[in-house]
C-alpha positions in Angstrom: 118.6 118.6 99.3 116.9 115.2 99.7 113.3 115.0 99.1 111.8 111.5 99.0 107.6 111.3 98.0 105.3 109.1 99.1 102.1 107.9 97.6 99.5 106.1 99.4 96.0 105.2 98.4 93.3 102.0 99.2 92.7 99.0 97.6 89.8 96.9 98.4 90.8 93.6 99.4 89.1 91.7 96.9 91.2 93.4 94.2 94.5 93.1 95.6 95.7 90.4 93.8 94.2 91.3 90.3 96.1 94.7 90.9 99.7 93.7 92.1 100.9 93.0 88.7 99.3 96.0 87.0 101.0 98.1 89.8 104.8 96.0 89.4 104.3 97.7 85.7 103.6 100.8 86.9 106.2 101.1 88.8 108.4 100.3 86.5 106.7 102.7 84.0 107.3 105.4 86.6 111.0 104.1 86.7 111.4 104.4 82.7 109.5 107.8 82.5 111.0 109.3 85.5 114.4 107.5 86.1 113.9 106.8 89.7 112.6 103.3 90.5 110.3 103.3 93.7 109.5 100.9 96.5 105.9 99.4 96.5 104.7 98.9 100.2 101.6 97.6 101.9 100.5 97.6 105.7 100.5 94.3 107.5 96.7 94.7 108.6 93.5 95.0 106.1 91.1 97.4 107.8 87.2 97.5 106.9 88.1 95.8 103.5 90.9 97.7 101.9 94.6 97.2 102.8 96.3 100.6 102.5 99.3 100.5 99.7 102.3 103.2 99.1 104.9 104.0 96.9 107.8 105.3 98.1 110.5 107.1 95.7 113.6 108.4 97.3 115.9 111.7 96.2 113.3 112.9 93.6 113.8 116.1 91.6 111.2 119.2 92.3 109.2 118.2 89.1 108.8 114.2 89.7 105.4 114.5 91.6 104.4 116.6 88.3 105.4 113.7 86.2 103.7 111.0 88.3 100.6 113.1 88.2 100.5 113.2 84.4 101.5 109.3 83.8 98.4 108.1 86.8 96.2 110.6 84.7 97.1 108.6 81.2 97.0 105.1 83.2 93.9 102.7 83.9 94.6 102.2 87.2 92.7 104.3 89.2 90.0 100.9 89.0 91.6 99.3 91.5 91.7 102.0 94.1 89.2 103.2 96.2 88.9 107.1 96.8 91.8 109.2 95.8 95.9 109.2 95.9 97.4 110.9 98.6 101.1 112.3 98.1 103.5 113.9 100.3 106.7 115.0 100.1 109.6 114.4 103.1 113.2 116.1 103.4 116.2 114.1 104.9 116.3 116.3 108.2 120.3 116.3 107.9 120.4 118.2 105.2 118.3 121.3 106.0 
């Protein structure tokens, strides 16, 4: 089976473009640690300050939310975020 996990937290505005690079090297830390590289997405609109950001990973093992849990823990991101990560899990419906 398929599972794809998505991440989605806040970041205010006014740190958006201090954080983009620090994230580009997260992700590819999460790529080195993990082996799956992920997608980095953003919605069009900023609402009340903060523009809402996500990482998408696709056809991750049962453990890979476990791993990304442990490397945000070690990280020094959590500065540029307001509030706390959010992180879902999807199957592909085709293979159920």
């Amino acid at each position: 089976m398929s599972d794809h996990l998505y991440v989605y937290f806040r970041v205010p505005e006014t740190l958006a473009e201090e954080a983009l690079p620090h994230w580009h090297r997260w992700m590819e830390t999460v790529a080195e640690a993990g082996g799956i590289g992920g997608t980095l997405l953003r919605r069009p609109e900023t609402r009340n300050g903060m523009q809402t950001w996500m990482e998408a990973y696709a056809d991750v093992p049962p453990a890979f939310d476990i791993l990304l849990d442990g490397l945000w823990r070690q990280s020094s991101l959590q500065r540029f975020i307001s509030g706390e990560r959010q992180t879902e899990r999807f199957v592909d419906l085709d293979q159920l």
